[in-house]
C-alpha positions, 0 to 999 in steps of 0.5 A: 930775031923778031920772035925774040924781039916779042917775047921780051916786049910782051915780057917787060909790059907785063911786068908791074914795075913797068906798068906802075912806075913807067905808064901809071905814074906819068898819067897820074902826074898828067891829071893832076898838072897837065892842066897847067900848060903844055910843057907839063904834058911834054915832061910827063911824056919824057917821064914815060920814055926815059923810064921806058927807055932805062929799064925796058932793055937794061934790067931785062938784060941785068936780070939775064945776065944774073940768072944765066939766061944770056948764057943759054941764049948763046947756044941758040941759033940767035946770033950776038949781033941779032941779040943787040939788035932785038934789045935796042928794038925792045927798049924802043917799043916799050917807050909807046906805051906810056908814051900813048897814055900821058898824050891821050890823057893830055888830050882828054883833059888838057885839050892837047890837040897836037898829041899824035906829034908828042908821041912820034917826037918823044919815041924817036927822041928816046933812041940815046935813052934807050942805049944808055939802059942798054949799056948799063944793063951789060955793065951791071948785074941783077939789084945793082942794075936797077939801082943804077938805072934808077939814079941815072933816070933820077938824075936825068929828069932833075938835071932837064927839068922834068921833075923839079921844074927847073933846068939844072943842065941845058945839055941834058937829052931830057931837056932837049926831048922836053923842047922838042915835045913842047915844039911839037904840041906849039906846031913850033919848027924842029929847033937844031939845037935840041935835034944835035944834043940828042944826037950828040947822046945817041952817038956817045951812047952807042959807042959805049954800048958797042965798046962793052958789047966786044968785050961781053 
C-alpha cells in the first residue's frame, strides 16, 4: 500500500492542474491580500487544502475508473480495502504542499509568526474534504468528475466565505477550518463548535464514501 500510496502522491504534485490551481494560485492571492490581516492567510490556506483535498484523490480515482486502470488494480496483490485506504492517505498528503506554501509566503510577507500551527490545523481539517473528493471520484467518471468537483470546490468556498469575503453558511467545513486557521494564527483555544462541524462532515462524509465503496 505504501508504495501505491507514493506512486499516486508523486502522480498528482507533478500534475500542472495541481500546481497552478491548488499551489500557485492560494500564493498568488496571499501576495497580493495576506497583508490585509490574518484571515486572509487562514482563507488562502483553506483555498489550498479544500482544492487539494477535492481533486488530489477524487479526479485521480475518475480518471481511473475511465481509462480502466481501477480494473487492472484489481488483479493485482492490492487489496480494496488498502486501495481506499491509500486514497484517502493520498488526498491527505497532497494537502501540504499548497498548504506549506501560502503559510510561508504569509510568513514572509505578512509576518505570520504562528504559520507552523496554520499548517498542522488546516491539513488534519481537510480529512471531510478529502473524503468528499473521495466519494465524488467513485460516483463520476472522467470530464464529469472534474466538473463536479470544481462546483463543489466553488460552492465550498463561496458559501464559508473564503471567496467573496462573506459567509453565506456558518455550516460550511470551510467556514469552520478558516475559524479554526484564524484561532491558530491568534494563539486563540480550539473553538468546540468549528471542532463538531467538522466532525460532523468527517462523519457523513465517510459514510458516503463507505456506502459507494460496497456497491463499487
Amino acid at each position: 500500500m505504501l508504495a501505491y500510496t507514493k506512486f499516486e502522491v508523486l502522480r498528482t504534485v507533478h500534475s500542472i492542474r495541481y500546481l497552478v490551481f491548488i499551489v500557485l494560485m492560494p500564493v498568488v492571492f496571499e501576495l497580493t491580500w495576506g497583508k490585509q490581516g490574518l484571515g486572509v492567510t487562514a482563507a488562502m490556506a483553506v483555498y489550498a487544502a479544500t482544492g487539494a483535498s477535492l481533486m488530489g484523490s477524487g479526479s485521480a480515482i475518475a480518471e481511473d475508473r475511465s481509462t480502466g486502470w481501477l480494473r487492472q488494480l484489481r488483479v493485482t496483490p492490492l487489496s480494496n480495502e488498502a486501495w481506499l485506504i491509500g486514497k484517502i492517505v493520498q488526498g491527505v498528503l497532497t494537502v501540504i504542499p499548497g498548504v506549506l506554501a501560502v503559510s510561508v509566503i504569509g510568513a514572509l510577507t505578512a509576518h505570520v509568526d504562528r504559520w507552523p500551527m496554520l499548517v498542522a490545523v488546516t491539513v488534519a481539517g481537510s480529512l471531510p474534504f478529502v473524503l468528499i473528493g473521495v466519494f465524488a471520484g467513485m460516483l463520476f467518471k472522467g470530464k464529469t468528475a472534474i466538473v463536479a468537483l470544481m462546483i463543489t470546490f466553488f460552492a465550498l468556498m463561496f458559501l464559508g466565505g473564503v471567496i467573496g469575503g462573506e459567509t453565506l453558511w456558518s455550516f460550511a467545513p470551510t467556514y469552520s477550518l478558516t475559524t479554526l486557521g484564524i484561532d491558530a494564527l491568534n494563539s486563540q483555544p480550539i473553538g468546540l463548535e468549528p471542532v463538531v462541524n467538522l466532525g460532523a462532515w468527517t462523519v457523513a462524509a465517510a459514510v458516503a464514501v463507505l456506502l459507494r465503496w460496497r456497491r463499487a
